[in-house]
C-alpha positions as CSV (number, residue, x, y, z in Angstrom):
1,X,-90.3,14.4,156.7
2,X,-94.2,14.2,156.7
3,X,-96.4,17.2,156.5
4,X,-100.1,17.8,156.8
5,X,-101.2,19.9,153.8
6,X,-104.7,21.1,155.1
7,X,-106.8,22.6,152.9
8,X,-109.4,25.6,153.9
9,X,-112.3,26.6,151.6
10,X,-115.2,28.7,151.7
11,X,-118.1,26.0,152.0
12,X,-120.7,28.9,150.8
13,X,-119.0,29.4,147.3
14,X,-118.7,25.5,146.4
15,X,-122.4,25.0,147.5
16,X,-122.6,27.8,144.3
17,X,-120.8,25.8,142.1
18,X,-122.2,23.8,138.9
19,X,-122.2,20.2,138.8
20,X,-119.9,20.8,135.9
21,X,-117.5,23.5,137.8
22,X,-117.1,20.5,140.5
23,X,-116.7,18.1,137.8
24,X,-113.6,20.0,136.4
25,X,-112.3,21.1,140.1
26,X,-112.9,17.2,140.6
27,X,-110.5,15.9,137.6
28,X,-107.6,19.1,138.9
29,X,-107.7,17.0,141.8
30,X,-107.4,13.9,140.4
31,X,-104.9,14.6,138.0
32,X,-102.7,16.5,141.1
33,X,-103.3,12.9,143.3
34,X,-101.8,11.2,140.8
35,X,-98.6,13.3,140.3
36,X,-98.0,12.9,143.9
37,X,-98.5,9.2,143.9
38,X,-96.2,8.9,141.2
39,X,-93.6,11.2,142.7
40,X,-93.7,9.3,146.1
41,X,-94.9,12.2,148.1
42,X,-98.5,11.0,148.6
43,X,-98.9,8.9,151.9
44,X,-103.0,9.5,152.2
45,X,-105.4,12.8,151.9
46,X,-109.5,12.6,151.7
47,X,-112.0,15.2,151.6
48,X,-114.2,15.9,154.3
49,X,-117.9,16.1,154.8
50,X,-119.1,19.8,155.6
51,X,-119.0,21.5,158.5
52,X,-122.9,21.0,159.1
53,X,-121.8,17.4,159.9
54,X,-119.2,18.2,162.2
55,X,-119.2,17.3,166.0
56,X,-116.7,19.0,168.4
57,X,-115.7,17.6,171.7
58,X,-113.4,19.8,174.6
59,X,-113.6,18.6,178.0
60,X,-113.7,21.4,181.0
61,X,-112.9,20.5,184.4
62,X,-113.8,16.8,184.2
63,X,-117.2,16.9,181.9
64,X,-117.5,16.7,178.8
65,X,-119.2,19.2,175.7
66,X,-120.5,18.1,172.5
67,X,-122.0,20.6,170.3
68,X,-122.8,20.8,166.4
69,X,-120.3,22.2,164.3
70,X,-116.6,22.9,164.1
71,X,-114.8,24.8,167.0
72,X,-114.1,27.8,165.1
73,X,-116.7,30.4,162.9
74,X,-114.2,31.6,160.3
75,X,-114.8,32.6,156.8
76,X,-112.9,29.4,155.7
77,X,-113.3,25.8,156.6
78,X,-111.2,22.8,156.8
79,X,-112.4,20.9,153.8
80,X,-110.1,17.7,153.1
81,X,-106.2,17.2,153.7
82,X,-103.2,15.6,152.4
83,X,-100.6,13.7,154.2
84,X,-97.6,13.7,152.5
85,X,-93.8,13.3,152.5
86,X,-91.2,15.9,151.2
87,X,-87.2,16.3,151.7
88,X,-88.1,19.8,153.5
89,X,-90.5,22.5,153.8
90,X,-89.7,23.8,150.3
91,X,-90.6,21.0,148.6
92,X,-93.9,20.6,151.2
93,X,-95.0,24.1,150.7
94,X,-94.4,23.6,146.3
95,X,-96.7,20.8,146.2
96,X,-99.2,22.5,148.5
97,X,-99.5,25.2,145.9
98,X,-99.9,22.9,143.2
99,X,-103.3,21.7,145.3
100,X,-106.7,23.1,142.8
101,X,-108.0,25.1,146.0
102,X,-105.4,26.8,146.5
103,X,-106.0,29.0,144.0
104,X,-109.2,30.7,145.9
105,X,-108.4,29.4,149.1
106,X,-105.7,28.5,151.6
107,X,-103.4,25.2,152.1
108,X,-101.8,25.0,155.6
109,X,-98.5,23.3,155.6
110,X,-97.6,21.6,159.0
111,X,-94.7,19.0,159.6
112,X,-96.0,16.4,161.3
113,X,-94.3,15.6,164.9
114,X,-93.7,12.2,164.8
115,X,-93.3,10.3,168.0
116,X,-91.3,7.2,168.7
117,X,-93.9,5.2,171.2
């Protein structure tokens, strides 16, 4: 089964970050990419640009509203995602807390509805 490990971070504290804490969050991340590659769970994951680049669209009664930003203000923010596959949500939710930002922020596991077309 596939599942969408998305992972929320406070934007505000890695802006505080050293080039060198980064670095060393950077490398956790590549060595954890590379254990899931190995084990066959990886299927794809990126980060994502900050929320100041974001766009969101919704559509109310036939027009159409853009505006800066995400959707939500919350104290966290969708900052990159993995797409993986696992036997069940056990297994999703034990590499989800092997992910380096879990550990000061939060990793949503979702099983991904997959749709014969």
């Amino acid at each position: 089964m596939k599942y969408m490990l998305l992972i929320h971070l406070d934007e505000k504290s890695w802006e505080k970050l050293s080039d060198a804490e980064r670095q060393s969050i950077y490398a956790e991340y590549g060595q954890f990419t590379e254990a899931i590659k190995a084990s066959g769970n990886h299927l794809s994951g990126f980060e994502l640009q900050p929320t100041t680049t974001a766009t969101s669209v919704r559509v109310r009664n036939g027009k159409r509203m853009v505006t800066d930003g995400p959707f939500a203000e919350t104290r966290e923010q969708l900052g990159g995602y993995y797409l993986i596959e696992a036997k069940n949500l056990d297994e999703a939710i034990g590499i989800a807390a092997r992910i380096p930002s879990a550990k000061d922020g939060t990793v949503e596991v979702r099983p991904v509805a997959e749709m014969a077309v």
